[in-house]
C-alpha positions in Angstrom: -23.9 151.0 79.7 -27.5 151.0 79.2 -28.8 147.4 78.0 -30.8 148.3 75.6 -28.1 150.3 74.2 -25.8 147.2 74.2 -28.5 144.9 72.7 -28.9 147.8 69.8 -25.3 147.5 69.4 -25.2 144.0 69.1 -28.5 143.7 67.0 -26.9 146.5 64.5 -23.6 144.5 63.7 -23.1 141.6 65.2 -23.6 139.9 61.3 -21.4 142.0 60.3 -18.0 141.7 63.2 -19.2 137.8 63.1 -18.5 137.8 59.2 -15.7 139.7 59.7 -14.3 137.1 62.7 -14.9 134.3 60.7 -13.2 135.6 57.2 -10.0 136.3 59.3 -9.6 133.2 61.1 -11.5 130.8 58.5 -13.4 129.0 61.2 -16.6 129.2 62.8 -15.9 128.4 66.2 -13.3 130.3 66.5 -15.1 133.5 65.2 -18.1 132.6 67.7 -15.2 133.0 70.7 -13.7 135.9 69.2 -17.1 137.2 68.8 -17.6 136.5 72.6 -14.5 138.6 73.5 -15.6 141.7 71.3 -18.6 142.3 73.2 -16.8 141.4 76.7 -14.4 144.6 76.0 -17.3 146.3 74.6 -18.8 146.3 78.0 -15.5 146.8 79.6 -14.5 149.9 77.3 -17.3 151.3 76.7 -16.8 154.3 79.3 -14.0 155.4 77.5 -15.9 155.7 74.1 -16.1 159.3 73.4 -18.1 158.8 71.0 -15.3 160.6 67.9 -15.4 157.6 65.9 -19.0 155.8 64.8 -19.9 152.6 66.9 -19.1 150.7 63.3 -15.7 151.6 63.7 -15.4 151.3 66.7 -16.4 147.5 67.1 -14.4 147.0 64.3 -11.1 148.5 65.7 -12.4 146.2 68.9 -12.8 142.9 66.8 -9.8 143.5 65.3 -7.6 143.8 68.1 -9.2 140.8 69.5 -8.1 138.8 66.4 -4.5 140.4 66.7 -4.7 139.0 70.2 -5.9 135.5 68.7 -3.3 135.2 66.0 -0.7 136.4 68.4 -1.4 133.7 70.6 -1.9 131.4 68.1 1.5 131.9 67.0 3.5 131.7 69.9 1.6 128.5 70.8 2.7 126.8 67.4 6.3 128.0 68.0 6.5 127.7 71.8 8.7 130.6 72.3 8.3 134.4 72.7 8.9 135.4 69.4 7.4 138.7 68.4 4.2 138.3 66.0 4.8 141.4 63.5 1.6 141.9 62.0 2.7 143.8 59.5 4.7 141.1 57.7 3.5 137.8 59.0 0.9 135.5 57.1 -1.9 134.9 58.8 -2.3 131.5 59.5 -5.6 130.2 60.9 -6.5 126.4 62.8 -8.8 125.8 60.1 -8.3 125.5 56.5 -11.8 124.6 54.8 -14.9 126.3 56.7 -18.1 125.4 56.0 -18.9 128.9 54.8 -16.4 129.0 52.4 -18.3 126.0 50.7 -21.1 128.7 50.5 -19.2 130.5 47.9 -19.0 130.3 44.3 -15.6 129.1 43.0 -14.2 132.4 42.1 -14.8 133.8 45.2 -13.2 131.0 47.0 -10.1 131.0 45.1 -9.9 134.9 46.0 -10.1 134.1 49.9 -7.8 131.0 49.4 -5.1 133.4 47.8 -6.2 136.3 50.4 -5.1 133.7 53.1 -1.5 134.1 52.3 -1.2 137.7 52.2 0.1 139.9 55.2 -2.0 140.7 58.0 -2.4 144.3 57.0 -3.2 143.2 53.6 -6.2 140.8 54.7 -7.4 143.2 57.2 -7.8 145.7 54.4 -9.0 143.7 51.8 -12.1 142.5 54.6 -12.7 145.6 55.6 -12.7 147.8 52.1 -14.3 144.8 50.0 -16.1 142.3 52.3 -17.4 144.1 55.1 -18.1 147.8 52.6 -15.9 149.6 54.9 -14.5 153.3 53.5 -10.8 154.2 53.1 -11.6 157.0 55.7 -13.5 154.2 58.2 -10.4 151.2 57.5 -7.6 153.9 58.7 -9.7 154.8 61.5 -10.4 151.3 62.8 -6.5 150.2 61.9 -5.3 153.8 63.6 -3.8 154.5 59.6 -3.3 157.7 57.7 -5.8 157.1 54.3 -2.8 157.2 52.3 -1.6 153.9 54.3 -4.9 152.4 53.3 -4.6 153.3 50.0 -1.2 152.2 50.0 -1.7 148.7 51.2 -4.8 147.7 49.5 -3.1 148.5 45.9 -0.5 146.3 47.6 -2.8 143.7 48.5 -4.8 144.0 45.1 -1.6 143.6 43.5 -0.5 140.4 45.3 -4.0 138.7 45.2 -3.9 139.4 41.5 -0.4 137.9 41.3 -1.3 134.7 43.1 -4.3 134.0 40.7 -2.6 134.1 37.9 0.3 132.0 39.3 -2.7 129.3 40.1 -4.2 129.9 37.1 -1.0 129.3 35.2 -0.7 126.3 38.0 -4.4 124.6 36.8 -3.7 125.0 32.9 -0.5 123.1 33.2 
């Protein structure tokens, strides 16, 4: 890989992977590692990019395999067995509850990531890419390797649930 190619890519999106890094694990640190670890297996993969998908989907399909890898670990740390981390089902449950960025944000906003923080993992990945990071239906089931009916599918889903859990804390806060 040519370095100015690499510095392009990094230049082009790195804001936007970072974001995406630290939205998923809710921790700046943490995203800055991950962040290191995309580009590593950008460098390492990048002979075998054939160039089918764009390079915004493709660092996206990179950064989120990194943070499968992250949570994966993360779980089977905090259970201390070998315990299969389905990502499908499982919550994603990050080392930090309260980043700074999140302060950042207006209170309505924050109350949607605090609820989008107990949804699945394929619901969060689809709600980050679709509505935080302006990713298409067609570009989300490329990165995630999804039909656009499974997107479709699971951001209704999502929607549904995130709507759900606002009104329960909503109903919570008025009591």
């Amino acid at each position: 890989m040519d370095d100015s190619f690499f510095l392009r890519l990094y230049e082009d999106y790195n804001r936007d992977v970072f974001n995406f890094l630290t939205y998923l694990t809710r921790n700046r640190e943490v995203a800055e590692d991950l962040m290191h670890e995309v580009y590593v297996r950008v460098l390492k993969s990048y002979g075998r990019f054939e160039g089918k998908s764009s390079e915004k989907t493709w660092l996206f399909a990179i950064a989120k395999n990194v943070s499968i890898d992250f949570f994966r670990k993360q779980s089977t740390s905090m259970k201390h067995t070998n315990i299969h981390f389905n990502w499908e089902t499982e919550q994603l449950i990050s080392v930090d509850h309260s980043p700074e960025h999140v302060v950042e944000v207006g209170e309505e906003q924050k109350q949607v990531l605090e609820a989008l923080h107990t949804c699945t993992g394929d619901q969060k990945m689809v709600i980050l890419m679709r509505f935080f990071q302006d990713l298409s239906i067609a570009e989300t089931a490329e990165v995630l390797s999804w039909t656009e009916s499974k997107v479709k599918t699971t951001q209704h889903r999502a929607i549904k649930a995130l709507k759900a859990k606002l009104e329960a804390r909503s109903v919570r806060e008025d009591r």
